[in-house]
C-alpha positions in Angstrom: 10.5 20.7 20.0 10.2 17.4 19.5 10.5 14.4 22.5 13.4 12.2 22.3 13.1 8.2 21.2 15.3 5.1 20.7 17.8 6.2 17.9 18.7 4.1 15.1 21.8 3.3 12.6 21.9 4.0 9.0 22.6 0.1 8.7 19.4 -1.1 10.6 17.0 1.4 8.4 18.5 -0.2 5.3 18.3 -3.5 6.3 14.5 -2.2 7.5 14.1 -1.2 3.7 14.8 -4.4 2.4 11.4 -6.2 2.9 9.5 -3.0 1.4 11.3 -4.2 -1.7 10.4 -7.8 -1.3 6.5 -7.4 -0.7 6.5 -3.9 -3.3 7.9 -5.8 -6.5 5.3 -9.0 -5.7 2.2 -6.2 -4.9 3.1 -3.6 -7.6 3.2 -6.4 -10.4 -0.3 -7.9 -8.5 -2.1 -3.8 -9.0 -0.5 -3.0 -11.9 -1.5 -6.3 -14.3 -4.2 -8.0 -12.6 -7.2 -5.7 -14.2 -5.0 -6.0 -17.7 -4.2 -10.0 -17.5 -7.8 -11.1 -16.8 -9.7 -8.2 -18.7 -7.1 -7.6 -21.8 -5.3 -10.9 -22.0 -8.0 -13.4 -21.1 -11.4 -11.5 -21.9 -12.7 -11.8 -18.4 -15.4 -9.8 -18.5 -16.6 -6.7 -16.1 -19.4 -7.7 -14.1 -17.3 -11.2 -13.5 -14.3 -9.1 -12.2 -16.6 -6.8 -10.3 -18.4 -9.5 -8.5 -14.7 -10.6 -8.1 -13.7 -7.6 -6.4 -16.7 -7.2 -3.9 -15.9 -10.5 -2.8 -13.0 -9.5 -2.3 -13.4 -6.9 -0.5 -15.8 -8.8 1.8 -12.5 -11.0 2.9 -10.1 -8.1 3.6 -13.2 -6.6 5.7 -12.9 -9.8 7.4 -9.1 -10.5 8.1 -7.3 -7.6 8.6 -8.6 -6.7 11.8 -8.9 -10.4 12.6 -4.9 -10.8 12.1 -4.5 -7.3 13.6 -6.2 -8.5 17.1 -4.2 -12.0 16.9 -0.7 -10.1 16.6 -1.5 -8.1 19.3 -2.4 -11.0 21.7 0.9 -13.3 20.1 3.0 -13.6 23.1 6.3 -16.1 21.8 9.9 -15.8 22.1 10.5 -14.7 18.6 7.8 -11.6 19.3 4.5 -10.8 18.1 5.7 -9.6 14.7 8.2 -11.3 13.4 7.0 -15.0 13.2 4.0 -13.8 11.3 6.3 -12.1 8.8 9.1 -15.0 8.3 6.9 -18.0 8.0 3.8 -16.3 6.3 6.6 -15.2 2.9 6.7 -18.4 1.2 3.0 -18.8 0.9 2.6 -15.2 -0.5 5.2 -16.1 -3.1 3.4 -19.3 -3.8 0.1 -17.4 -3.8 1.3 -14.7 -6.0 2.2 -17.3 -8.9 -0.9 -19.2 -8.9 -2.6 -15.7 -9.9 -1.4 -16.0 -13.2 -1.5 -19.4 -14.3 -5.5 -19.3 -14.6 -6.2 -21.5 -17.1 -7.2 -20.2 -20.8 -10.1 -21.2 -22.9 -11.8 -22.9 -20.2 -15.4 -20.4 -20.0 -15.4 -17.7 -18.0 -17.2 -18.9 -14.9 -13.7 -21.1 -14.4 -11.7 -18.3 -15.2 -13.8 -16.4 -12.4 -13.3 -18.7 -10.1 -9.3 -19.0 -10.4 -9.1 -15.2 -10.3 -11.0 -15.2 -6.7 -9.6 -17.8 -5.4 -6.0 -16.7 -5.5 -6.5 -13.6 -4.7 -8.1 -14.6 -1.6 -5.4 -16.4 -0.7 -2.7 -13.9 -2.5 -4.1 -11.7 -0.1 -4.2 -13.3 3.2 -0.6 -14.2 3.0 -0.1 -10.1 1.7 -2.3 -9.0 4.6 -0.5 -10.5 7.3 3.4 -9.4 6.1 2.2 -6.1 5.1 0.0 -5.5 8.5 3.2 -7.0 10.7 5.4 -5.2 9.1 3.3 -1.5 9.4 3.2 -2.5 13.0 6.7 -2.9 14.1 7.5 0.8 12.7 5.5 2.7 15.9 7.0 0.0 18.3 10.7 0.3 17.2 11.1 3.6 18.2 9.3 7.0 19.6 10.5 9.2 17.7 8.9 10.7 14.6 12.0 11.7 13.0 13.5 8.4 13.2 10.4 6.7 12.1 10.1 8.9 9.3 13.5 8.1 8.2 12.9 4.2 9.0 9.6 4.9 6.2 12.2 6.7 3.9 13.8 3.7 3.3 10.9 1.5 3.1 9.3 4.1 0.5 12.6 4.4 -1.6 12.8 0.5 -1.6 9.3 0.5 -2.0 9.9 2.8 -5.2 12.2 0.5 -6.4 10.2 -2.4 -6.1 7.3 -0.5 -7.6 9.3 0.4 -10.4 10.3 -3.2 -11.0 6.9 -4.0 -10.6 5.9 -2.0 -14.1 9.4 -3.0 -15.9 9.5 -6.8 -15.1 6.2 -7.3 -16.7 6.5 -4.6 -19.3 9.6 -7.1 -20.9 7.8 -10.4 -20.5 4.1 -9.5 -21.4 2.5 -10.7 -24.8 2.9 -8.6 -27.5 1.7 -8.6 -30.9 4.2 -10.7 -32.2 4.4 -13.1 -29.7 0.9 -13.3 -27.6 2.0 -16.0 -25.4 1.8 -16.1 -21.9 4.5 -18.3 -21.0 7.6 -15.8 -20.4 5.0 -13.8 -18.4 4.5 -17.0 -16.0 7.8 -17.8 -15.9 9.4 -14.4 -14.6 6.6 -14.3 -12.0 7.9 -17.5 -10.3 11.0 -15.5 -10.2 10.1 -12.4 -9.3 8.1 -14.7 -6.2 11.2 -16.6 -5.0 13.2 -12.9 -5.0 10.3 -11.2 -3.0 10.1 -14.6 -0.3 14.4 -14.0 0.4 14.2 -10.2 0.2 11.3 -10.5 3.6 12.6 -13.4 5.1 15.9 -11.4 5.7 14.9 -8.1 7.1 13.2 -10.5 10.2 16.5 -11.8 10.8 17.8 -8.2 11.4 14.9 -6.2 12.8 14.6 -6.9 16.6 10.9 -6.4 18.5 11.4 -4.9 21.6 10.2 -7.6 24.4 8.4 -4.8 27.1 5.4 -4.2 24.8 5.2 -8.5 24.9 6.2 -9.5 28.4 5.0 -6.7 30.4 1.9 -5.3 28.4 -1.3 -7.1 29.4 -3.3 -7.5 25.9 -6.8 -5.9 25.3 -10.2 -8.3 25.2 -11.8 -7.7 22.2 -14.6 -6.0 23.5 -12.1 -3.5 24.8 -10.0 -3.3 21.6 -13.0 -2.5 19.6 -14.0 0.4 22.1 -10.6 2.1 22.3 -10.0 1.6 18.0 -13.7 3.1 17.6 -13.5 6.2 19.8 -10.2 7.6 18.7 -11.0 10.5 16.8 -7.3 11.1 15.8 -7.8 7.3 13.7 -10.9 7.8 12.5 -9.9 11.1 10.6 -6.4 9.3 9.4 -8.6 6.3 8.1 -10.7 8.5 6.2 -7.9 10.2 4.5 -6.0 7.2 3.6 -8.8 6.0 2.1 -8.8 8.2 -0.6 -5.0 7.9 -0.6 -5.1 4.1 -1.5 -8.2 4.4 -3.9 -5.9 7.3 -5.8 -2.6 5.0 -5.1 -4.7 1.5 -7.1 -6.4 3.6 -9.7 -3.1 5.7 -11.0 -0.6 2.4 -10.5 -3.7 0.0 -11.9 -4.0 1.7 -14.9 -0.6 2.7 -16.4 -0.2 0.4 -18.6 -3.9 1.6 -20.1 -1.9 5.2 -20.1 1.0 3.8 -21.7 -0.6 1.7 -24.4 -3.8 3.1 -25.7 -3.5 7.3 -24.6 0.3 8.1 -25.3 1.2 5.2 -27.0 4.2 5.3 -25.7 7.1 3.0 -24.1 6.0 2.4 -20.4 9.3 3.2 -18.8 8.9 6.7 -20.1 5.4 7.7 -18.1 7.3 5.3 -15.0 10.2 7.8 -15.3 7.4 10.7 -14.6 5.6 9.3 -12.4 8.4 7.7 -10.2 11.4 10.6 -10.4 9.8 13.3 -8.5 8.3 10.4 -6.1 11.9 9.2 -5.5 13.3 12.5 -5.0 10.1 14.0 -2.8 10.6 11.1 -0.4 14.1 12.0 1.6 12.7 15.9 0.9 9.5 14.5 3.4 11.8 14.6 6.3 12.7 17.9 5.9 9.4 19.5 5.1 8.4 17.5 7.9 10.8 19.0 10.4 9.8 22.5 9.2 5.9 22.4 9.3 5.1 19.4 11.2 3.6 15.4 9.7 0.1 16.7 9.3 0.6 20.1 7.0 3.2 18.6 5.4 1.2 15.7 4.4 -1.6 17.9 3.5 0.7 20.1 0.8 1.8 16.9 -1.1 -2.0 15.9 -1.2 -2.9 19.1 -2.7 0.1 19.0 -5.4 -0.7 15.6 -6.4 -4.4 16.2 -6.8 -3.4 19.6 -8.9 -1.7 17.6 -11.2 -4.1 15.0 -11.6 -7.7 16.5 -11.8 -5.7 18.2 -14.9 -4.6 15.5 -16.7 -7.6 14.4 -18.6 -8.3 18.4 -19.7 -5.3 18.9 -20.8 -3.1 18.2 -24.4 -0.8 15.1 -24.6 2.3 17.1 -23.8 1.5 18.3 -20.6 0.1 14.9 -19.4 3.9 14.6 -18.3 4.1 17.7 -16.4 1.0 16.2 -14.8 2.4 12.5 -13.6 5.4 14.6 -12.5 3.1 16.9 -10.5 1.2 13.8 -9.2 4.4 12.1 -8.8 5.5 14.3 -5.9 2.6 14.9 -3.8 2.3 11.1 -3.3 5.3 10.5 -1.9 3.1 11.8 0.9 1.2 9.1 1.5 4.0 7.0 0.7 6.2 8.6 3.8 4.0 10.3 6.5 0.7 7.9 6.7 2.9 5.7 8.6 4.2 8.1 10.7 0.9 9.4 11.5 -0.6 5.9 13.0 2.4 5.7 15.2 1.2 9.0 16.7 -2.2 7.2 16.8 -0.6 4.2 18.5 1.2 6.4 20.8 -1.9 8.6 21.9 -3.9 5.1 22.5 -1.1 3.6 24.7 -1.2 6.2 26.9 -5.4 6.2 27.0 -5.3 2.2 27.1 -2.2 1.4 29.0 -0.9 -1.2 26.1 1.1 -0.8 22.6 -1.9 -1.7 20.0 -0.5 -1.8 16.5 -1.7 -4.4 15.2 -5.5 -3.7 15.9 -5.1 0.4 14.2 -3.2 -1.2 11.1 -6.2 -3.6 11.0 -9.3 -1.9 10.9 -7.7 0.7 9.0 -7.5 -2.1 6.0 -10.8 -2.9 7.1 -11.8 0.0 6.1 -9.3 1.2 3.3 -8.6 -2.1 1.5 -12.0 -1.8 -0.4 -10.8 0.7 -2.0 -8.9 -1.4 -4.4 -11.8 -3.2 -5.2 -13.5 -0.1 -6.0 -10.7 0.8 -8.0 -11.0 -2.8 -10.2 -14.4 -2.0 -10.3 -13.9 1.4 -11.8 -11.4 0.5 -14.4 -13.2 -2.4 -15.9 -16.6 -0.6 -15.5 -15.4 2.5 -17.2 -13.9 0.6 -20.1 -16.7 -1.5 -20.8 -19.1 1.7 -20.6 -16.9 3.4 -22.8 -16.5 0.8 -25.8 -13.2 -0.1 -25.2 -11.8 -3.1 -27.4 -9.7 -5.5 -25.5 -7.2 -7.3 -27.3 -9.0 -10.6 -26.0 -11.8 -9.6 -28.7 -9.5 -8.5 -31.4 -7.9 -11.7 -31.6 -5.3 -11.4 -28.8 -4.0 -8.8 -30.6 -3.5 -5.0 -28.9 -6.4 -2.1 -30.7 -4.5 1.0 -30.7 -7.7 3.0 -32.4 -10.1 2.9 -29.5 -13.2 5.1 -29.6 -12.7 8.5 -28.4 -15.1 7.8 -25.5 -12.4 5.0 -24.3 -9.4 7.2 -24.4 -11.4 9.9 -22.0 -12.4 7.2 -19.9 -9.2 5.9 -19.3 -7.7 9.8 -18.3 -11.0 9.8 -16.0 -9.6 6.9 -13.8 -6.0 7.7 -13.8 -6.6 11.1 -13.4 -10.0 12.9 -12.2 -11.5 10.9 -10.0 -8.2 10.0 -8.1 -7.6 13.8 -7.9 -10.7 14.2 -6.8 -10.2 11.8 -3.8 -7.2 13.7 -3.1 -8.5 17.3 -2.6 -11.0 15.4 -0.3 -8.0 13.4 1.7 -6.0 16.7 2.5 -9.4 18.4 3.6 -10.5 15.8 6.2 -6.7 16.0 7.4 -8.4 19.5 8.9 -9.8 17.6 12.0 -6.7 15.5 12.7 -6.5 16.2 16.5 -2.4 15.0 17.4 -0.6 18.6 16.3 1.1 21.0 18.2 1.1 21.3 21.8 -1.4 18.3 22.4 1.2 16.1 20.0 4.3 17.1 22.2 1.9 15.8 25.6 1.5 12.3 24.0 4.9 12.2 23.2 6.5 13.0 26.6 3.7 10.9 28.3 4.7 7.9 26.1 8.7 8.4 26.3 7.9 8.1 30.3 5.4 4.8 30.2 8.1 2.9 28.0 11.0 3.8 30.7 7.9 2.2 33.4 7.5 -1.0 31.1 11.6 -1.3 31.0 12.1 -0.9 34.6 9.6 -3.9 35.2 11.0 -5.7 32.4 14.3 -5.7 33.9 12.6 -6.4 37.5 10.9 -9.3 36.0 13.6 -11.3 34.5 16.2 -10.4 38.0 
């Protein structure tokens, strides 16, 4: 039986939902075109985006845990969170459009150079909303039913935004009768002024609750590192959500590739596979949840996604549907539960460290996952050039529909095997995941009792 927590409204888990919508529609348009718009649409070529994207990769290596430690330590009177959040939005909008206005014809060494730039600094502003936001879910409340309906709404407006993410640029991309890029550019200064409003409002109605900042004493670093580093329940999470986020970039990064060259089909129509059994899966979490617990739960969806997926490139073109709706449903997993699964993590190191640590877990855990959307860019532009695929960049701007068999398998290969793969490995190492059953409901009661401690002296302290 699960502990009790703080219980919240219908109303404030909407209103939660709202900035999943903002940052989903600015990142799913970021994964979904970025490998496209500088391999396809400006003839960037692979080892210039790969050196790209280990740079990359460097710099996430670098500031998510730095961020993580300074949100932890923030002590102001708008919170630890939320300031971060609000004033960090207008720069990820303005990031996010400088992306795509690389210059063209200009050699690719300059070309290079604009693509690394902004998305270094894309990034930053992205790491800081997305790692504030992650970290308010465990504080709000203690209960994992109510957090996993407060990541219900994120994912369904996550969904949404996802969705967009694929449509909005699906209307305004070049095409073969119109190859310009200036309708493109123009909706993604839109789409960035929608995304700033959408996060900026969900910090005027989502409250961070003052104990964990007035009466916690923060970590040192030294200290922080230790207690991050000798959790075994993280260190198993980690490794699973790394192959959740290398499956999540590879599948999302290369639909369009599906779409266009394998099918040949309109993109809303693999979207509407993909994204259906995903939307209805996600409220269905909570109840699977209830039944057989975060960590089985989360394992069966892993398993379902990577059936559908391993099978895809093996299989004829009419079942590649049943496949993305197989895939479809297992990740709304990892869209739900992952969260839900550091707040146990948070919890179980509050009651070894004495202190609510967030920030720090949500930190190294990019640290460690976030390369694996570099290794996804990697892969795709790797696999295509190994492969012979034509870009339209090299067939005068102009899309090749008659790629090379070898192409056509290597693009099933990245959307499907080796994601699959990564999958089947994810819901193995969820085997040693120690916070389940009795030792879960200890944490839980333990925690319930240090917040009503850290209340009690809040109210002492302020008389």
């Amino acid at each position: 039986m699960e502990q009790q927590g703080i219980k919240l409204s219908l109303k404030y888990k909407l209103n939660w939902g709202v900035a999943a919508l903002g940052t989903a529609i600015i990142s799913g348009i970021f994964g979904a075109m970025l490998p496209m718009f500088y391999q396809d649409y400006l003839g960037l070529s692979a080892n210039w985006i790969g050196l790209a994207a280990t740079i990359y990769a460097i710099w996430n290596a670098i500031n998510d845990p730095l961020f993580g430690f300074i949100t932890d330590n923030t002590r102001s009177k708008l919170g630890r969170r939320i300031p971060y959040m609000r004033f960090t939005a207008p720069f990820l909008a303005l990031t996010f459009v400088l992306v795509w206005f690389a210059p063209q014809g200009v050699g690719q060494p300059a070309q290079f150079w604009w693509m690394l730039v902004t998305m270094l600094l894309y990034d930053t502003a992205y790491t800081i909303i997305g790692l504030v936001y992650s970290a308010l879910l465990p504080e709000v409340t203690e209960s994992d039913a109510e957090r996993n309906g407060l990541q219900i709404s994120s994912s369904l407006f996550s969904m949404l935004g996802m969705i967009l993410g694929f449509l909005i640029p699906d209307m305004v991309r070049p095409q073969a009768d119109d190859p310009s890029l200036l309708p493109f550019r123009l909706a993604m200064i839109g789409v960035a002024l929608v995304g700033m409003a959408l996060i900026i409002f969900t910090t005027f109605k989502v409250k961070e609750r003052r104990e964990f900042t007035q009466v916690d004493k923060p970590l040192n670093l030294v200290e922080s590192i230790r207690y991050t580093f000798t959790s075994k329940s993280f260190i198993v999470l980690v490794a699973e959500n790394f192959m959740a986020i290398l499956t999540s970039s590879l599948v999302t990064g290369s639909m369009f590739y599906l779409a266009d060259y394998v099918m040949q089909k309109p993109t809303i129509l693999l979207l509407v596979a993909l994204f259906v059994p995903i939307l209805i899966m996600i409220p269905t979490t909570s109840v699977l949840r209830a039944r057989f617990g975060v960590v089985k739960t989360q394992q069966v969806l892993l398993l379902i996604a990577a059936v559908g997926l391993i099978a895809l490139p093996f299989v004829p073109p009419a079942l590649i549907w049943v496949c993305l709706a197989l895939a479809g449903a297992g990740l709304a997993g990892p869209q739900v539960l992952t969260n839900v699964l550091f707040a146990q993590v948070a919890d179980e190191d509050e009651v070894r460290s004495g202190v609510r640590r967030e920030g720090a877990f949500f930190g190294v855990n990019a640290l460690i996952t976030k390369p694996a959307q570099s290794v996804a860019l990697w892969l795709v532009a790797f696999v295509l050039e190994s492969t012979n695929f034509v870009t339209r960049e090299a067939n005068q701007g102009l899309i090749f529909l008659d790629q090379p068999d070898s192409a056509i398998f290597g693009i099933k290969v990245f959307i499907g095997l080796i994601p699959g793969v990564a999958l089947l490995l994810g819901a193995i190492i969820l085997q040693f995941y120690p916070l389940q059953g009795a030792y879960l409901q200890e944490i839980k009661q333990k925690v319930l009792q240090m917040h009503a401690d850290k209340q009690a002296k809040l109210a002492e302290m302020e008389g």
